[in-house]
C-alpha positions in Angstrom: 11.9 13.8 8.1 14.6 12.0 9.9 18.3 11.6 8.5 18.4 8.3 6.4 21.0 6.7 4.8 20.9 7.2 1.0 21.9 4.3 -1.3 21.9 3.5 -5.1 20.3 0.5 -6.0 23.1 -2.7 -6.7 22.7 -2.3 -10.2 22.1 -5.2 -12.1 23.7 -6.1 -15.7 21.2 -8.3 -16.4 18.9 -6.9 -18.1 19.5 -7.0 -21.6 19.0 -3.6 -23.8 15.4 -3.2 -25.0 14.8 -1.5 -28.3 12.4 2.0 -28.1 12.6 2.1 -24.4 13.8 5.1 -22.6 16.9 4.9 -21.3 15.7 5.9 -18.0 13.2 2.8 -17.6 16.3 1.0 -18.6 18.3 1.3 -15.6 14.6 1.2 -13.4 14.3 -2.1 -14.4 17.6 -3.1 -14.1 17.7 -2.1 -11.0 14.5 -4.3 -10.0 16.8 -7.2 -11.4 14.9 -7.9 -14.2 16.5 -10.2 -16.4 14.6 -10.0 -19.9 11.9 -8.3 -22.0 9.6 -11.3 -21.2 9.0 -10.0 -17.8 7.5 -7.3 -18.6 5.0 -9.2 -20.8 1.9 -9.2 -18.4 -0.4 -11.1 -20.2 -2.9 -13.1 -18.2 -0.9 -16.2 -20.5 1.9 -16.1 -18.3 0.2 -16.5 -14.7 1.5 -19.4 -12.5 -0.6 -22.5 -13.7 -2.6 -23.3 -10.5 -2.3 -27.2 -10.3 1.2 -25.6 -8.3 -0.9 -25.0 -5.4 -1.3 -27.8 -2.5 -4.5 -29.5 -2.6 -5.9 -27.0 -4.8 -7.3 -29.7 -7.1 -9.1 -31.7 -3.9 -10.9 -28.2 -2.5 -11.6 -27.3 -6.3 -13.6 -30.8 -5.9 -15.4 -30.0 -3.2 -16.2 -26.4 -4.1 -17.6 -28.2 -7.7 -19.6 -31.1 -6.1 -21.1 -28.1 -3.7 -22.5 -26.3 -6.9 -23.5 -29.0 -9.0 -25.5 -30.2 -6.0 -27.0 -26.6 -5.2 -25.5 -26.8 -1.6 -25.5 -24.0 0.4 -21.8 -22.3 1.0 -20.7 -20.0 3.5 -17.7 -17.6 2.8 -16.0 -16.5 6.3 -14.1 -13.3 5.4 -11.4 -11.2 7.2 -12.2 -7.4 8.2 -9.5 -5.9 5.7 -9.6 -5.0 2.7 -7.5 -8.1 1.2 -10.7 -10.0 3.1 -13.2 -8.4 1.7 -11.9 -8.4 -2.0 -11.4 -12.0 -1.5 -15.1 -12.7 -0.1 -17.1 -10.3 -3.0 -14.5 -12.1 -5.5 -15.6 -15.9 -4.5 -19.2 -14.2 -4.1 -19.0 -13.6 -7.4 -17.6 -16.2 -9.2 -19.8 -18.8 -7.4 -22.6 -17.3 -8.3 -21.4 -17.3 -12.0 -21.1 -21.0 -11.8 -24.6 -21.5 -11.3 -24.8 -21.2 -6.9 -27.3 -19.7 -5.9 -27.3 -20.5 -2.1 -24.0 -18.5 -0.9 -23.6 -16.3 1.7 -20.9 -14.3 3.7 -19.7 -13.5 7.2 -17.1 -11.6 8.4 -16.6 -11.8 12.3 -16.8 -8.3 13.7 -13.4 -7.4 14.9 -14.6 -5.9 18.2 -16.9 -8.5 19.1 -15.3 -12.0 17.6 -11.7 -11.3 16.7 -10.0 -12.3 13.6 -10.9 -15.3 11.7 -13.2 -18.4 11.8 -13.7 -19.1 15.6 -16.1 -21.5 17.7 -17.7 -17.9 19.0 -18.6 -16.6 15.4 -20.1 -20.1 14.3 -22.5 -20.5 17.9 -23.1 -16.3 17.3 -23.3 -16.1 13.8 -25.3 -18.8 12.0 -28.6 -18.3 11.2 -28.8 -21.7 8.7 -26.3 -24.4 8.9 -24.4 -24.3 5.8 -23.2 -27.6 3.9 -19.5 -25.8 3.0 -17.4 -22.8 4.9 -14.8 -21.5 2.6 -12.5 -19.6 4.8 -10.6 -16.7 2.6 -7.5 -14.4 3.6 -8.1 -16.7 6.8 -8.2 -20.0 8.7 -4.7 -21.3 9.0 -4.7 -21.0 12.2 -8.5 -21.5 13.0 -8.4 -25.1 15.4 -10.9 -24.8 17.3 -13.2 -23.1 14.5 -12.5 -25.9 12.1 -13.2 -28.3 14.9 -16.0 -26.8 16.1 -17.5 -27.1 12.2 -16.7 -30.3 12.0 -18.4 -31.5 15.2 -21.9 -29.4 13.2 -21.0 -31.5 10.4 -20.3 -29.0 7.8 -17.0 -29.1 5.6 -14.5 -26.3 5.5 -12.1 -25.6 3.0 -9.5 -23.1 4.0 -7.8 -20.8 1.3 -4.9 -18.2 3.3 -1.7 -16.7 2.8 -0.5 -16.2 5.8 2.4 -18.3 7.7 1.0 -22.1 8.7 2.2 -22.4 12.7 2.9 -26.0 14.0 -0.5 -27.5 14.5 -2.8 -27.0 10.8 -6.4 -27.2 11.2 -8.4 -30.3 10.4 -9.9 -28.4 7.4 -11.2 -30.8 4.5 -8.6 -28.8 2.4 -6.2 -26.6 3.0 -4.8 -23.7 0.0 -2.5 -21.6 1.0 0.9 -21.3 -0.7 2.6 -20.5 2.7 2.1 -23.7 4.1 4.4 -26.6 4.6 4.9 -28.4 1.8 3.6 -26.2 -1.1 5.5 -25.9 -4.0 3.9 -23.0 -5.8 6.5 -20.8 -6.7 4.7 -17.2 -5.5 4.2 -17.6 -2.2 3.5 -13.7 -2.1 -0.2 -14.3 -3.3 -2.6 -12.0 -1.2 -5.8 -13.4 0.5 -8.0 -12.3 -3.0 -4.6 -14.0 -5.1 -5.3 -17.5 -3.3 -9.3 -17.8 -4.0 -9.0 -16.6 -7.5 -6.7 -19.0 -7.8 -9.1 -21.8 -6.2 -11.6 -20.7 -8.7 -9.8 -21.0 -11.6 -9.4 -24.4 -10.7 -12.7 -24.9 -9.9 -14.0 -23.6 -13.2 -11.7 -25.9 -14.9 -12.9 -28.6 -13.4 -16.8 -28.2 -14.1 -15.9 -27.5 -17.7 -14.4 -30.6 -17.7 -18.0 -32.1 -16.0 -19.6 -30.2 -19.3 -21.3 -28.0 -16.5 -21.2 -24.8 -18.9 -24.2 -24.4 -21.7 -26.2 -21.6 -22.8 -28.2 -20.7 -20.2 -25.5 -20.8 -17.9 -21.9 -19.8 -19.8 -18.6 -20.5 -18.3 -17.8 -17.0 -16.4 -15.1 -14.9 -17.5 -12.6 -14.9 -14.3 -11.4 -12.0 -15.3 -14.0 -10.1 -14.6 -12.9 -9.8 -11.0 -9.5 -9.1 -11.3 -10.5 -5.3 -10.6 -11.0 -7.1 -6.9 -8.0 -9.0 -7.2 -6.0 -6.0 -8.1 -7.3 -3.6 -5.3 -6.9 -6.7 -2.7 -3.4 -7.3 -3.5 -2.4 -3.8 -3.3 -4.1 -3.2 -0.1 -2.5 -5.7 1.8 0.8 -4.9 0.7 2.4 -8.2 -0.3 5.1 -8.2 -2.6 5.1 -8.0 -6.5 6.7 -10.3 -7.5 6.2 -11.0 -11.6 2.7 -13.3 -10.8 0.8 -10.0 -8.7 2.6 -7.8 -11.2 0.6 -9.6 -13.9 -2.7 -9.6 -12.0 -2.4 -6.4 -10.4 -1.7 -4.6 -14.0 -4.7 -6.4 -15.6 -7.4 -5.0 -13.0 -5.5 -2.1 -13.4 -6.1 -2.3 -16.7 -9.9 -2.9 -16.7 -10.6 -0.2 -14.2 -9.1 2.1 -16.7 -10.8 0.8 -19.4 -14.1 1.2 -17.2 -14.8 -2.4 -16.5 -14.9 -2.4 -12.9 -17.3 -3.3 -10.5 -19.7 -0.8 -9.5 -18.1 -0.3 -5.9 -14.9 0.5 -7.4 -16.1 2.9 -9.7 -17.6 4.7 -6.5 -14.9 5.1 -4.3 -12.8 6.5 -6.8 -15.4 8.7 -7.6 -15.4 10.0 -4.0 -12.1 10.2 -3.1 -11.5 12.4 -6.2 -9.4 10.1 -8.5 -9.8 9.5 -12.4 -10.7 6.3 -12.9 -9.3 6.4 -16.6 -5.7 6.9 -15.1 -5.9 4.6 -12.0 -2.6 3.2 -11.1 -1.6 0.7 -7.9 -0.8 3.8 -5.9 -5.0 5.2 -6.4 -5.7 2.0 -5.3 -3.1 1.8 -2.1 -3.9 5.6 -1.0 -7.3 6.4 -2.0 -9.5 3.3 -2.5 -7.8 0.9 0.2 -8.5 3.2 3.3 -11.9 4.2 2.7 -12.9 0.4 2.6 -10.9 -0.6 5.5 -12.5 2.5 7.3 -15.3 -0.2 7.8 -13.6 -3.1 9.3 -11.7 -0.8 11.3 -14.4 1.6 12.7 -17.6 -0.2 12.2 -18.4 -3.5 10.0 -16.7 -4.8 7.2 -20.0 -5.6 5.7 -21.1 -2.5 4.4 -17.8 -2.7 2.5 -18.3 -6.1 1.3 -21.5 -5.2 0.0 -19.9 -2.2 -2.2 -18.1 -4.5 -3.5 -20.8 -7.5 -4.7 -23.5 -4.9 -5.8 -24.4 -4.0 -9.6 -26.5 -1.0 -8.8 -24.1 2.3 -9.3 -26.6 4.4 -7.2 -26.2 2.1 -4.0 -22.9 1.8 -4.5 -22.3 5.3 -4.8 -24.5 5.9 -1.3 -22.4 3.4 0.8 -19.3 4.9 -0.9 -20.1 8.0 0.9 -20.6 6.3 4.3 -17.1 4.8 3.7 -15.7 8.3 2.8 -17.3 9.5 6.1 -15.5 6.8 8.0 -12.2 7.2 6.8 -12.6 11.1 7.8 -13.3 9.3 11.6 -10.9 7.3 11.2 -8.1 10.1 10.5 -9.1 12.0 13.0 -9.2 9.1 15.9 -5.5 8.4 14.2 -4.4 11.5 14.6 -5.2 11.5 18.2 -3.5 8.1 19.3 -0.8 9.8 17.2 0.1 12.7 19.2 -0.6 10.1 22.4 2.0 8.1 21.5 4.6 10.5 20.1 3.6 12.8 23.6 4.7 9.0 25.3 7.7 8.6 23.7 9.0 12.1 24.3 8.7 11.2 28.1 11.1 8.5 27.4 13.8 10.2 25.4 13.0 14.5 25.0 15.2 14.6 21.9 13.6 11.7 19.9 17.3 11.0 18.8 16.7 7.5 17.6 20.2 6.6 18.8 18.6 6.9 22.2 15.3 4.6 21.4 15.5 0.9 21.9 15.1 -1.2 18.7 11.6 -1.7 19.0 8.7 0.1 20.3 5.9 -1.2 22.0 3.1 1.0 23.3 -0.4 1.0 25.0 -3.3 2.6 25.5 -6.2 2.0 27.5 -8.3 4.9 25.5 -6.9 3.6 21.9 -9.1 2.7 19.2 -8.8 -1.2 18.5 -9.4 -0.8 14.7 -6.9 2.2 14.3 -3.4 0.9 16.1 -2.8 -1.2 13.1 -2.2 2.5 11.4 -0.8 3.9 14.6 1.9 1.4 14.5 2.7 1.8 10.8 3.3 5.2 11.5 5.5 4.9 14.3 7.2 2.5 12.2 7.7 5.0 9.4 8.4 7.6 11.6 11.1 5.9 13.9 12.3 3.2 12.0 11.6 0.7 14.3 9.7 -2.2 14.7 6.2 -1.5 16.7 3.1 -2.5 18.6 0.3 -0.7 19.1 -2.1 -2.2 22.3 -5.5 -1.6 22.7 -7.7 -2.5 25.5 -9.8 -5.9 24.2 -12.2 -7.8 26.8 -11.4 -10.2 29.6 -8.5 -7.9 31.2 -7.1 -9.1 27.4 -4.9 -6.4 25.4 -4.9 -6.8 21.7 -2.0 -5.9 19.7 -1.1 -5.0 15.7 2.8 -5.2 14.8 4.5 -3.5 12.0 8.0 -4.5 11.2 11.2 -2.9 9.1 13.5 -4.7 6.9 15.5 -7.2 8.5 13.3 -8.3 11.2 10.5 -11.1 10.5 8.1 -9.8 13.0 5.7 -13.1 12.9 8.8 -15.3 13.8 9.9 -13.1 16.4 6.3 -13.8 18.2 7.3 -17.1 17.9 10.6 -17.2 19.6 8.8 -15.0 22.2 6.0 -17.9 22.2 8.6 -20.6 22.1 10.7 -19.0 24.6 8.1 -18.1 26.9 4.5 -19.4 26.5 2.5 -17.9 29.1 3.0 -14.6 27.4 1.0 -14.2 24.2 -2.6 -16.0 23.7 -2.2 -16.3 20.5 -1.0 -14.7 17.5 -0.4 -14.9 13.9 0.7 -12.3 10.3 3.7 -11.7 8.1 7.0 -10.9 7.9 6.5 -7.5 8.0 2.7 -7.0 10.4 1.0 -9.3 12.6 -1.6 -9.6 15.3 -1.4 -10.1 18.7 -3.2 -10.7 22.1 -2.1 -11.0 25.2 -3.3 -10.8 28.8 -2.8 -7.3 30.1 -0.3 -8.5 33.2 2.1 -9.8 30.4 2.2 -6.1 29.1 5.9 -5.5 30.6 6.9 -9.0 29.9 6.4 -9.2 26.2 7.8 -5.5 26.1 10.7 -6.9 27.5 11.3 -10.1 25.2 10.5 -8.3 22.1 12.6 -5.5 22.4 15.4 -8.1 23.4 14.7 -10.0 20.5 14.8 -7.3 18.1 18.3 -5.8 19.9 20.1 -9.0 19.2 18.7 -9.2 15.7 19.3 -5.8 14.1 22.0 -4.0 13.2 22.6 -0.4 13.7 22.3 0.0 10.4 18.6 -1.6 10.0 17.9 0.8 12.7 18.9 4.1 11.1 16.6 3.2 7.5 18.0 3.5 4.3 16.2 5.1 1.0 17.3 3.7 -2.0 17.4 5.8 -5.6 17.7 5.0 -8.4 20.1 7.8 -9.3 20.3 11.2 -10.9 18.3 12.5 -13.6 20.0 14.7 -16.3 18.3 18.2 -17.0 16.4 17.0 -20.0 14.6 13.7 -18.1 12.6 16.4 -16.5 9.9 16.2 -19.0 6.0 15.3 -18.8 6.5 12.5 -21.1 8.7 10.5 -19.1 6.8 11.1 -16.0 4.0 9.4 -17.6 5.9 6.8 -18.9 7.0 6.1 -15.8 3.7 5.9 -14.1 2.1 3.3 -15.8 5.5 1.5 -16.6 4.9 -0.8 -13.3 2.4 -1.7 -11.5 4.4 -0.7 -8.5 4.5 -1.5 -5.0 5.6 -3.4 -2.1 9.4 -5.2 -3.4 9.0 -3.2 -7.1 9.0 0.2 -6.0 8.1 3.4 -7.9 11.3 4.5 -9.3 12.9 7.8 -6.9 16.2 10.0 -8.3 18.7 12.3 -6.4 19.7 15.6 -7.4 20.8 18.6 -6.1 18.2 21.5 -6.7 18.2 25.2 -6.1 14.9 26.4 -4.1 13.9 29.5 -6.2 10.9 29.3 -4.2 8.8 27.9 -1.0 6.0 28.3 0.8 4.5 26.0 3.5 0.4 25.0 2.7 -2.2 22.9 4.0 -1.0 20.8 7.4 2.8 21.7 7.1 3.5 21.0 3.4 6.2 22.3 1.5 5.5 23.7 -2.2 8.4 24.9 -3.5 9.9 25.8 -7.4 13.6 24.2 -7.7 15.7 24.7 -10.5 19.0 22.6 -11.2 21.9 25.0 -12.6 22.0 23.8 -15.8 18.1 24.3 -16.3 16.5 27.4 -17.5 12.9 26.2 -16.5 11.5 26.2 -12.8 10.0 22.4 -11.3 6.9 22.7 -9.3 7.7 19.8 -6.0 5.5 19.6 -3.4 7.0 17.8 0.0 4.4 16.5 2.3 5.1 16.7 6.1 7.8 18.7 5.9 8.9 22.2 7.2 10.5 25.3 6.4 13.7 24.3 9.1 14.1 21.3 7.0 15.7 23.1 4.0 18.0 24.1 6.0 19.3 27.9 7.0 20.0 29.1 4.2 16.8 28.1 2.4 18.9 28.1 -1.3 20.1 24.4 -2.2 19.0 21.1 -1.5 19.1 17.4 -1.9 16.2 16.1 -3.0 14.8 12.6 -3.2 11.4 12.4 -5.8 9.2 10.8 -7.6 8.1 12.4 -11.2 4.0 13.2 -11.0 1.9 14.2 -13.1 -0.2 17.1 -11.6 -3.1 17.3 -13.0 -5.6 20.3 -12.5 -8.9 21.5 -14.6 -7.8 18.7 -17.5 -4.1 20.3 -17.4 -1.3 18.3 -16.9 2.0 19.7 -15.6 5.4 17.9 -14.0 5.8 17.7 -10.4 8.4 16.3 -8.1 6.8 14.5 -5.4 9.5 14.9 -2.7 10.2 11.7 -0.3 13.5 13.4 1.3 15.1 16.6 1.6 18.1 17.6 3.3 20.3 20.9 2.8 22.7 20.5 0.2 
């Protein structure tokens, strides 16, 4: 673990004191800047009424005119998991309206690259469809759109991501990133946007009396289990809007009404479904399903995802299980590459010796894995990255992830603005994004983007900070609160799971697994021993007398052979 800055949350006093609440969720959500009890009311009630959304009631039109006409619709997905929640979720929903001619495709990333393009509609249909609805993509599909167009064949496009200059000539447009849109979340994931389309839509052939026995009006939220695992995988902020629909799949997962696929992977990556929270969705579920995108096709995930039958689900769970164990190991590899690379430049690592962003290739890296690989780096170094990977064409492809402070989408388009020979084309977030470039522009765009990022950050965004939310007294440490505290979010990306700071004394440590540290602490005014567990972490971090610590943690609850016990999960350690 590198040397971070430590910082208490800027306390709010906003918050208001809430009767029968514990006093340490108190100053947790004060510290979130949460202003009232009502916030924490995450009732279905209180979503964002979706006539917000631009043009949402034109592309709810055409979705309704395409089922009450039993056209055929195609659903062009994205190869993450954010797509492919969003593709079985629309899958699903049509189908509950009464469709029965709707398919899927979702461009192979090794083949087609990301998105609706002119090469997946000449490779990829075998009917011509009357409607294309684009999900967790198509903003920035042109020639795609175009190309649909010329075939005759509408396209509405529902996307998060940041609109660039030129929008596609789509018959509608949803996305609540692009200009002009008013909708007040604009942190709505890929699976967030189409759910919201088909609320809309629903709405609308209600209105057209389209509902009657043999066909009832579905109940949307029998997908937000989807919805829930979508917007956690892709990381996008909770704010109060994905709070509310990530803690109602949450809740129906727990309650056991979750899609078959769901029920599977948690099955096989060892999770109890009964107490699933975001994080089982972020650490366990999320990666076995992008295993496909990454390493193979995201269809076998998608079709987890849109079956009924527990058995088949179960079978392809397996298969995604088996890719995620490929895809550690090929990350573990391009790991040490690029750590082994970096030592060349600087042999102490010292970060004050780095430049202020990193950007790395490899001819022998794994296209679907440097998305990971430059996350790590990220986490590891503090630093913006990008991870290359040999593509076709003498072309390069590249996946950025970014740090506080530094908008990595808009720094590809200075670079782009600045110099537009260097990138292709790209597109993302503020804080990952996708690249590709032509090889020869390698040492170019290294250039520009570490320039851009020097005159950006500060030495402080460069040295990371870890916030806490202060220290616990000796009688917080109880199993109570540490459940309380676990299903008191959801949290996640911009609400994050509530870490303290205390001083311990290490009564005990040993190092298991791949270089963990278990240890027992004990603060002096305890008489009880703490189980904590640090992940990554060695014996030379506790420093050389081994005795006293700083800790930073999480409260777990460890749960082994239907016995529950408290455990610190450490996030930072440093002698005391």
């Amino acid at each position: 673990m590198k040397t971070m800055q430590i910082k208490n949350y800027e306390n709010s006093a906003e918050l208001k004191y809430i009767e029968g609440l514990h006093p340490v969720l108190q100053t947790v959500y004060r510290n979130r800047h949460l202003q009232s009890q009502a916030e924490l009311d995450n009732q279905l009630k209180n979503l964002l009424p979706f006539p917000g959304l631009l043009n949402i009631d034109k592309a709810a039109d055409i979705v309704a005119t395409a089922i009450t006409n039993s056209h055929t619709i195609l659903i062009v997905g994205d190869f993450d998991a954010d797509g492919a929640t969003s593709t079985a979720v629309v899958i699903r929903l049509l189908k509950a309206c009464g469709l029965k001619n709707v398919s899927y495709l979702v461009p192979n990333r090794f083949d087609f690259g990301y998105g609706l393009t002119r090469e997946l509609l000449l490779h990829g249909l075998d009917t011509r469809p009357d409607l294309i609805i684009t999900v967790d993509n198509g903003i920035a599909s042109i020639d795609g759109v175009e190309y649909a167009n010329e075939l005759g064949i509408q396209v509405v496009v529902t996307d998060h991501h940041l609109a660039a200059d030129q929008l596609p000539d789509a018959a509608a447009i949803v996305n609540p990133n692009q200009p002009g849109c008013g909708f007040e979340s604009k942190s709505l994931a890929g699976v967030g946007v189409v759910f919201y389309l088909m609320m809309a839509v629903r709405s609308l052939l209600r209105k057209q009396n389209w509902f009657n026995d043999a066909l009832p009006e579905p109940n949307l939220a029998s997908v937000l289990d989807l919805v829930a695992l979508g917007t956690v995988a892709d990381v996008v902020p909770l704010d109060r809007n994905n709070r509310i629909l990530v803690d109602q799949g949450l809740k129906r997962i727990r309650s056991g009404e979750c899609c078959a696929g769901i029920k599977a992977i948690l099955q096989i990556a060892g999770r109890n479904q009964s107490n699933c929270v975001a994080s089982d969705l972020g650490f366990s579920v999320a990666p076995r399903l992008n295993a496909a995108g990454r390493l193979e096709d995201m269809s076998v995930g998608i079709e987890c995802l849109i079956s009924d039958d527990e058995q088949h689900c179960l079978n392809i769970a397996k298969e995604l299980h088996q890719l995620n164990i490929d895809r550690r190991s090929i990350e573990s590899d391009m790991l040490e590459q690029a750590l082994s690379e970096l030592e060349s430049l600087s042999n102490t690592l010292n970060e004050n010796d780095m430049p202020s962003a990193l950007v790395l290739f490899n001819d022998e890296w794994h296209q679907g894995v440097i998305g990971i690989l430059a996350s790590r780096l990220k986490e590891k170094f503090n630093r913006p990255v990008v991870a290359f990977a040999s593509s076709d064409n003498n072309e390069i492809k590249g996946s950025a992830r970014s740090i506080k402070g530094f908008h990595i989408r808009d720094a590809m388009d200075l670079i782009d603005k600045s110099n537009p020979e260097i990138i292709s084309k790209f597109g993302g977030h503020a804080m990952a994004a996708g690249l590709t470039l032509d090889k020869s522009n390698l040492e170019l765009f290294k250039k520009q983007f570490e320039k851009v990022a020097s005159e950006i950050l500060t030495e402080d965004d460069l040295q990371g900070v870890v916030h806490t939310d202060g220290e616990l007294q000796a009688s917080d440490f109880s199993l109570n609160l540490a459940e309380t505290l676990r299903y008191a979010g959801p949290w996640g990306q911009g609400f994050p799971e509530p870490v303290f700071d205390n001083e311990f004394i290490v009564k005990e440590w040993r190092v298991v697994g791949t270089g963990h540290l278990k240890m027992k602490l004990q603060m002096s005014s305890m008489t009880s021993e703490i189980d904590a567990i640090a992940f990554n972490t060695t014996e030379e971090q506790l420093g050389e007398n081994n005795d006293k610590i700083r800790a930073l943690y999480k409260l777990d609850v460890n749960e082994f052979r239907n016995n529950k016990t408290l455990q610190l999960m450490i996030e930072y350690l440093e002698p005391a």
